[in-house]
ROSE-4610 file (N, C-alpha, C; in Angstrom, 1 decimal, always signed):
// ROSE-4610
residu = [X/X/X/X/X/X/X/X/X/X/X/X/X/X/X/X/X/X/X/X/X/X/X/X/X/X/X/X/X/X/X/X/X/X/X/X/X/X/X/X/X/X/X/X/X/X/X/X/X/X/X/X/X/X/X/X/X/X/X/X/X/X/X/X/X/X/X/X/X/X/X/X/X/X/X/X/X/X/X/X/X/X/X/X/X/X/X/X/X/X/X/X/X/X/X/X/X/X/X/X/X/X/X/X/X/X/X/X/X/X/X/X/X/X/X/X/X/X/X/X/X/X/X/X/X/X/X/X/X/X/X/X/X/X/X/X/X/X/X/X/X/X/X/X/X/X/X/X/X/X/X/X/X/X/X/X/X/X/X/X/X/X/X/X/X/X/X/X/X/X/X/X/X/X/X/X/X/X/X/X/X/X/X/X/X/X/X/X/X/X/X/X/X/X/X/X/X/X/X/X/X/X/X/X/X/X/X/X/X/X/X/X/X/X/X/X/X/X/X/X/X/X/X/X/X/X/X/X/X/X/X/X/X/X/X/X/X/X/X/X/X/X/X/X/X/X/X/X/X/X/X/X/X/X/X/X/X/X/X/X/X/X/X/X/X/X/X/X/X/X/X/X/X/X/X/X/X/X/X/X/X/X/X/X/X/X/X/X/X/X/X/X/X/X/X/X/X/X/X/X/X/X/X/X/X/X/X/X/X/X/X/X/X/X/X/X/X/X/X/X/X/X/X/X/X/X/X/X/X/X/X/X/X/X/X/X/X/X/X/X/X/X/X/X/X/X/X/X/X/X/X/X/X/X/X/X/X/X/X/X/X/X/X/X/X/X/X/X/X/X/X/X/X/X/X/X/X/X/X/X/X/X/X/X/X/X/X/X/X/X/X/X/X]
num = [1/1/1/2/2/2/3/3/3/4/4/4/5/5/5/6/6/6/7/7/7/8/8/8/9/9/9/10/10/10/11/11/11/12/12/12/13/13/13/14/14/14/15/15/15/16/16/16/17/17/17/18/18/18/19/19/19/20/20/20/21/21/21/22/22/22/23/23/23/24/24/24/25/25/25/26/26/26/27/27/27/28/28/28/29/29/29/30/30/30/31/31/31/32/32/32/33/33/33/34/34/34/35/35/35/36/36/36/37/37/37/38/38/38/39/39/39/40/40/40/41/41/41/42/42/42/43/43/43/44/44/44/45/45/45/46/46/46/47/47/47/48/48/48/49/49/49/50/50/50/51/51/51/52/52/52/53/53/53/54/54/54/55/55/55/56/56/56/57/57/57/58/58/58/59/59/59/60/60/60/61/61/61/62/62/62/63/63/63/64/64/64/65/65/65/66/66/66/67/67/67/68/68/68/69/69/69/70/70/70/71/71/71/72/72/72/73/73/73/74/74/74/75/75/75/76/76/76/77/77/77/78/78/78/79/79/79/80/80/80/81/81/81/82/82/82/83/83/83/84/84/84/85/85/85/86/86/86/87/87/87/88/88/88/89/89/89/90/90/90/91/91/91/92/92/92/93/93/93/94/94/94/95/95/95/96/96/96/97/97/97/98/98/98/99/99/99/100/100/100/101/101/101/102/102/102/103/103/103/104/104/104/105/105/105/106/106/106/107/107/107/108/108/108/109/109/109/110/110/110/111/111/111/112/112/112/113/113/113/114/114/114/115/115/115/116/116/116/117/117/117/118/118/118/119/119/119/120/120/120/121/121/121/122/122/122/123/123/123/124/124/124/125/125/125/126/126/126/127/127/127/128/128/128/129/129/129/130/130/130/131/131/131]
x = [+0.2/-0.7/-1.4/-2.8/-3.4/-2.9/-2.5/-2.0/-0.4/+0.0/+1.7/+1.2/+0.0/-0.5/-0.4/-1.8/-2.6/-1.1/-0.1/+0.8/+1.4/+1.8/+2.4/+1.7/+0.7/-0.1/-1.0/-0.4/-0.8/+0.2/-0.1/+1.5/+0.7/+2.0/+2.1/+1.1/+1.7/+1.1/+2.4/+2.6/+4.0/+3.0/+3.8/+3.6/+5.1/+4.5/+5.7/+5.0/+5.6/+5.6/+6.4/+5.5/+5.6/+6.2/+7.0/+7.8/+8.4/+8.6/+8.9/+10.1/+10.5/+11.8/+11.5/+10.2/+9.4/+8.5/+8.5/+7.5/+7.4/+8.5/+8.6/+8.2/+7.6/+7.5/+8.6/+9.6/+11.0/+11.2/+11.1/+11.2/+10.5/+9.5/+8.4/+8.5/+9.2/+9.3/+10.9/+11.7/+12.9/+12.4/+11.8/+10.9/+10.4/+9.7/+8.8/+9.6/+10.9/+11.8/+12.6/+12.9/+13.3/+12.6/+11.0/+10.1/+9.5/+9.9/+9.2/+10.3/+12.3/+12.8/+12.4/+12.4/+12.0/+13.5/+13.2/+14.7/+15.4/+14.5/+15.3/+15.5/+16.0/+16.4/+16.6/+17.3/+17.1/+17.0/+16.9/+16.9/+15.0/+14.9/+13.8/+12.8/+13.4/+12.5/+12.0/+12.4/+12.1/+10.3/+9.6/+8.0/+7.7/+8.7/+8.1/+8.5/+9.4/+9.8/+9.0/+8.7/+7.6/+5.9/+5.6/+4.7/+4.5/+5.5/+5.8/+5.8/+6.7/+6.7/+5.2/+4.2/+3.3/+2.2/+2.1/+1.4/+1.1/-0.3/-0.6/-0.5/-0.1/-0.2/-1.2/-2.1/-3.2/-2.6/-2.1/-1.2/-2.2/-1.5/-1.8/-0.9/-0.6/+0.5/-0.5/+0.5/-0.5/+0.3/+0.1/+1.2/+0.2/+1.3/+0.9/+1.4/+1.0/+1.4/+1.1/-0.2/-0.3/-0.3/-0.3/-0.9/+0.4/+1.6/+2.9/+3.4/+2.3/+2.5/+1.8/+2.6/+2.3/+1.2/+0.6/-0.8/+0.2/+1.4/+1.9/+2.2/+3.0/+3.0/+1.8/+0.7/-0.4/-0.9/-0.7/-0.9/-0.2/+1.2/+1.9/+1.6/+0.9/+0.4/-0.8/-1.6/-2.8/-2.4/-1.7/-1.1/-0.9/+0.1/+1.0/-0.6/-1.5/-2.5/-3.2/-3.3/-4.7/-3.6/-2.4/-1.7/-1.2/-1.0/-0.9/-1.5/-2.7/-3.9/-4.0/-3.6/-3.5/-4.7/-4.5/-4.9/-4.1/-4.9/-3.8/-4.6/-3.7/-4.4/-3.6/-4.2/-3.6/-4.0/-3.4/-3.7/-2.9/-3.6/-3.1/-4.2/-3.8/-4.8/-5.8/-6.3/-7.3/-7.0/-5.8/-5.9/-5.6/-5.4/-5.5/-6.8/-7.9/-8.8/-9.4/-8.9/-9.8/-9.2/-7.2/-7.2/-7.9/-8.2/-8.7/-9.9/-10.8/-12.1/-11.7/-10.4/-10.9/-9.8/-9.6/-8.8/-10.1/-11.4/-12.2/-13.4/-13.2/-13.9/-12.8/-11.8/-11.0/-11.0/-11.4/-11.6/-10.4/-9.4/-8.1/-8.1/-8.5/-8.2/-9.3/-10.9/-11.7/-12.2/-11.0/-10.9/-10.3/-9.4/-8.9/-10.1/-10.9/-11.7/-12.9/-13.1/-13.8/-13.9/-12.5/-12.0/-12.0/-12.3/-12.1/-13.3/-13.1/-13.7/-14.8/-13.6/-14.3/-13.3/-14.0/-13.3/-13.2/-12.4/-12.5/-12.2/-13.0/-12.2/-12.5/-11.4/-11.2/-10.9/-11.9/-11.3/-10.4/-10.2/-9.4/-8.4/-7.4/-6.8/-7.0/-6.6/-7.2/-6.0/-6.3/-5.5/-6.0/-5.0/-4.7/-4.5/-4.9/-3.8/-3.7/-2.4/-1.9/-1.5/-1.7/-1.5/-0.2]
y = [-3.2/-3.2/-1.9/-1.9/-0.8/+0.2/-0.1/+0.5/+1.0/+0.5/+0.8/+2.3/+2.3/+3.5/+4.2/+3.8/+4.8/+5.7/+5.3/+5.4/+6.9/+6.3/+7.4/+8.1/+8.0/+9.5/+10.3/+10.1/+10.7/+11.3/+12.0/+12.7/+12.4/+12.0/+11.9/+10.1/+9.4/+8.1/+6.8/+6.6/+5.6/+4.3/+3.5/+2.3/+1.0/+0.4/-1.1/-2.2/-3.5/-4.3/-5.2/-5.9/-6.3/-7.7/-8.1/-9.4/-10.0/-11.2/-12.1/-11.2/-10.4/-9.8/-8.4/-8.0/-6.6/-7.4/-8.3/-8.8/-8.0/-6.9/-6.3/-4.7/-4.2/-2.9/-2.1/-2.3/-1.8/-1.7/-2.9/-3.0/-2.3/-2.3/-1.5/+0.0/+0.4/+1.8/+1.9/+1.1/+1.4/+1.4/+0.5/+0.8/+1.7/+2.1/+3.8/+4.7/+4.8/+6.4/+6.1/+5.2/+5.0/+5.7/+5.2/+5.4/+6.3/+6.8/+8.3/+9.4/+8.9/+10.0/+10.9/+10.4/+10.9/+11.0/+12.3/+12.6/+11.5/+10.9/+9.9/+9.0/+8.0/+6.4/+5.4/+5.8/+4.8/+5.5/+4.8/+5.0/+5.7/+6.1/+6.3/+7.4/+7.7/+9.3/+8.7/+7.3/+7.0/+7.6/+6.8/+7.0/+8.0/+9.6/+10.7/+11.2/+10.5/+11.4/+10.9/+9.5/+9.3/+10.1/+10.5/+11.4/+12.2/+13.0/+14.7/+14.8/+13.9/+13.7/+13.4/+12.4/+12.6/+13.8/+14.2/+14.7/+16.2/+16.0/+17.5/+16.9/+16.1/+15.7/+15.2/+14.7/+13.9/+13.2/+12.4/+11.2/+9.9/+8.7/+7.2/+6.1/+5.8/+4.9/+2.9/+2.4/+1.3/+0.1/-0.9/-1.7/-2.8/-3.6/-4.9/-6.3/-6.9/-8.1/-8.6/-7.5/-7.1/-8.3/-9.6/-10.9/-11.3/-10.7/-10.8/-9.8/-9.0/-8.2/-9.1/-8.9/-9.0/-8.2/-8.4/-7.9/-6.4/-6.7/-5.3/-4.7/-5.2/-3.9/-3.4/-4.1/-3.8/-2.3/-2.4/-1.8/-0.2/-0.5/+0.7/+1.6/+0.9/+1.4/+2.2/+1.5/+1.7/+3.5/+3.6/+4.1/+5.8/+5.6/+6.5/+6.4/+6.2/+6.5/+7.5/+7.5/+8.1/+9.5/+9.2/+10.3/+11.4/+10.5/+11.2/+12.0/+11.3/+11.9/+11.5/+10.0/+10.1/+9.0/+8.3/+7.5/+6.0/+4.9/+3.4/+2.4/+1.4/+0.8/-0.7/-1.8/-3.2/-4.1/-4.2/-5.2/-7.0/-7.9/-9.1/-10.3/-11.4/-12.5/-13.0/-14.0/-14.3/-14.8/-15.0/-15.2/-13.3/-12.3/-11.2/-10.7/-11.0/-10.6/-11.4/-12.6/-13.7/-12.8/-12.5/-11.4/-10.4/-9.9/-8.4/-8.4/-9.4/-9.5/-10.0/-11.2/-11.7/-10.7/-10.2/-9.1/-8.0/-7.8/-7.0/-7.9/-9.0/-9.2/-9.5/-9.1/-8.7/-7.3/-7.2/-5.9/-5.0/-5.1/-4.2/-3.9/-4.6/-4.2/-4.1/-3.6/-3.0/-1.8/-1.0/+0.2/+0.2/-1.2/-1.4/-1.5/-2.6/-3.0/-2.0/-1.3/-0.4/+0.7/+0.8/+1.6/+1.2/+0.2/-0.6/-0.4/+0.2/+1.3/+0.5/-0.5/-1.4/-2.6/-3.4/-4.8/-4.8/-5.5/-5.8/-7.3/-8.0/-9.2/-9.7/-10.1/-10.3/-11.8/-12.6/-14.0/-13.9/-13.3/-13.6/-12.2/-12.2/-10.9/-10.3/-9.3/-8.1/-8.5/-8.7/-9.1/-7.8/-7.2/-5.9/-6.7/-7.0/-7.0/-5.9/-5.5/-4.1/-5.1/-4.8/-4.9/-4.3]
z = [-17.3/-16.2/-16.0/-15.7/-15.4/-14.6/-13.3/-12.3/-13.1/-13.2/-13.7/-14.7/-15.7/-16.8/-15.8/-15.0/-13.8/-13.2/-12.6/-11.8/-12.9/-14.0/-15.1/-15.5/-15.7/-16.1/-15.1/-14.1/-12.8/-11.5/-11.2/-10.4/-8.8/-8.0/-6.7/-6.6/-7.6/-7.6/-7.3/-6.1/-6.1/-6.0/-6.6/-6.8/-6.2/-5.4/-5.1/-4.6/-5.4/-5.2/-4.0/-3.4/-2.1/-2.1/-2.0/-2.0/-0.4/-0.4/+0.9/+1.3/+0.8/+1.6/+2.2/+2.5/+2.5/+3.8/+5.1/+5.7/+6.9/+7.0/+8.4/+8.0/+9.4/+9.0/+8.4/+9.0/+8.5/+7.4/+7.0/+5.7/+4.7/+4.9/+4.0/+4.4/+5.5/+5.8/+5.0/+4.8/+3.9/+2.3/+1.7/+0.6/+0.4/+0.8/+1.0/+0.8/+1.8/+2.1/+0.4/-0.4/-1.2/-2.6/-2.5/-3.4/-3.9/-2.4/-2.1/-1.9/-2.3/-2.0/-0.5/+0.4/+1.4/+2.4/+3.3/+3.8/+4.2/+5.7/+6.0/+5.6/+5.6/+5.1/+6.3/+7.1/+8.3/+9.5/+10.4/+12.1/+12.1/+13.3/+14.1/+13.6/+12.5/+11.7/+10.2/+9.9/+9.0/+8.5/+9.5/+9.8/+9.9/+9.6/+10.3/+9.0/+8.7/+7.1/+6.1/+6.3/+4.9/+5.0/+5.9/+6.4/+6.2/+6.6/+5.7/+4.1/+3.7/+2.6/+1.3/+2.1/+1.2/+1.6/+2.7/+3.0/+2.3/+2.0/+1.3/-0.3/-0.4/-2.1/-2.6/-1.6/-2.6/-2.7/-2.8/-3.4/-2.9/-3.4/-3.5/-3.2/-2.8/-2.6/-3.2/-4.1/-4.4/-4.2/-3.8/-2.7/-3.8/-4.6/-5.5/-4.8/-5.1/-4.5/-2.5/-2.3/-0.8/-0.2/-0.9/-0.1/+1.0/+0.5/+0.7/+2.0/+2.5/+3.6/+4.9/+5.8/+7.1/+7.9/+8.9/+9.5/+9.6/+11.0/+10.8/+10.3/+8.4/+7.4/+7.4/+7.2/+7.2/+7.5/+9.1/+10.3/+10.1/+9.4/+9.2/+8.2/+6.8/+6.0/+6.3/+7.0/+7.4/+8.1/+9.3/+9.9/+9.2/+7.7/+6.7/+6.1/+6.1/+4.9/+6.1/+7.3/+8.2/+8.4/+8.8/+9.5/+7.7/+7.0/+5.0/+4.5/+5.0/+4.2/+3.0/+2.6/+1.3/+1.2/-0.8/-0.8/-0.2/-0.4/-0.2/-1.0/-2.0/-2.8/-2.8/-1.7/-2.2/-3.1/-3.5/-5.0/-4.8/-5.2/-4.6/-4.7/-5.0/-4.9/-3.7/-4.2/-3.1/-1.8/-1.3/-0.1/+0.6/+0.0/+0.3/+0.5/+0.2/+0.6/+1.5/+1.4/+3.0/+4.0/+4.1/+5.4/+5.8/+4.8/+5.0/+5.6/+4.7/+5.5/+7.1/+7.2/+8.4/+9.8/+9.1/+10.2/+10.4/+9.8/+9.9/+11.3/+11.0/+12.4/+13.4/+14.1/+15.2/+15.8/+16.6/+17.1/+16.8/+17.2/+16.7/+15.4/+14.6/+13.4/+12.4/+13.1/+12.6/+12.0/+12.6/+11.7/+10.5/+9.7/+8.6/+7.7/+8.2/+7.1/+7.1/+8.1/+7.7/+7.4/+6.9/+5.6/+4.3/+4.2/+2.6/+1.9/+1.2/+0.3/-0.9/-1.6/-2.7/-3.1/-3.2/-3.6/-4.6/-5.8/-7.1/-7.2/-8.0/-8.2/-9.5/-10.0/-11.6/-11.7/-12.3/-12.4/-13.3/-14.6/-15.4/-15.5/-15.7/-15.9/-17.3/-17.4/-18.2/-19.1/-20.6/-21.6/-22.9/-23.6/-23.8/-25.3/-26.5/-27.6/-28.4/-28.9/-30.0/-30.9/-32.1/-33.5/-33.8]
């Protein structure tokens, strides 16, 4: 996969995939302190430790499978990307972008979508052959 290269030939590039067991913020803030080696791991500094941690790197964080996040992970990432400074990259099928767009007409969550930078959509996926 593109992103998986991208990820390895580039420093301060975490990459995770988002699955039905990742639907709470928590959860994706336990993911993260994991991913990212970050001090804390649980209780109430979790969010303060993945913070510090990217912060100042330039970094990217690329969340696959985003269709699988909840409005709130959403919200939290959103959150670790403005307070980071970093990049944020969801990747995910088409009902991930009907959210995105349709959380951009709700007023709370118009500052998401108008941060979204660029859409990509690929009908067919990218098929690679080596000899």
């Amino acid at each position: 996969m593109a992103a998986e290269k991208y990820q390895h030939d580039t420093p301060n590039v975490w990459m995770m995939t988002a699955d039905s067991s990742m639907r709470s913020p928590t959860a994706i803030l336990r993911e993260l302190t994991e991913l990212l080696d970050a001090n804390e791991k649980r209780g109430p500094r979790m969010m303060a430790s993945v913070i510090q941690r990217v912060k100042g790197t330039r970094g990217l964080i690329i969340v696959d499978e985003a269709q699988n996040l909840t409005t709130e992970a959403i919200d939290l990432l959103h959150t670790i990307f403005d307070r980071g400074r970093i990049g944020l990259v969801f990747m995910g099928n088409e009902p991930l972008k009907g959210r995105i767009e349709g959380m951009g007409r709700q007023s709370s969550h118009a500052q998401i979508f108008s941060r979204v930078g660029m859409r990509k959509n690929r009908v067919n996926p990218l098929v690679i052959l080596l000899n």
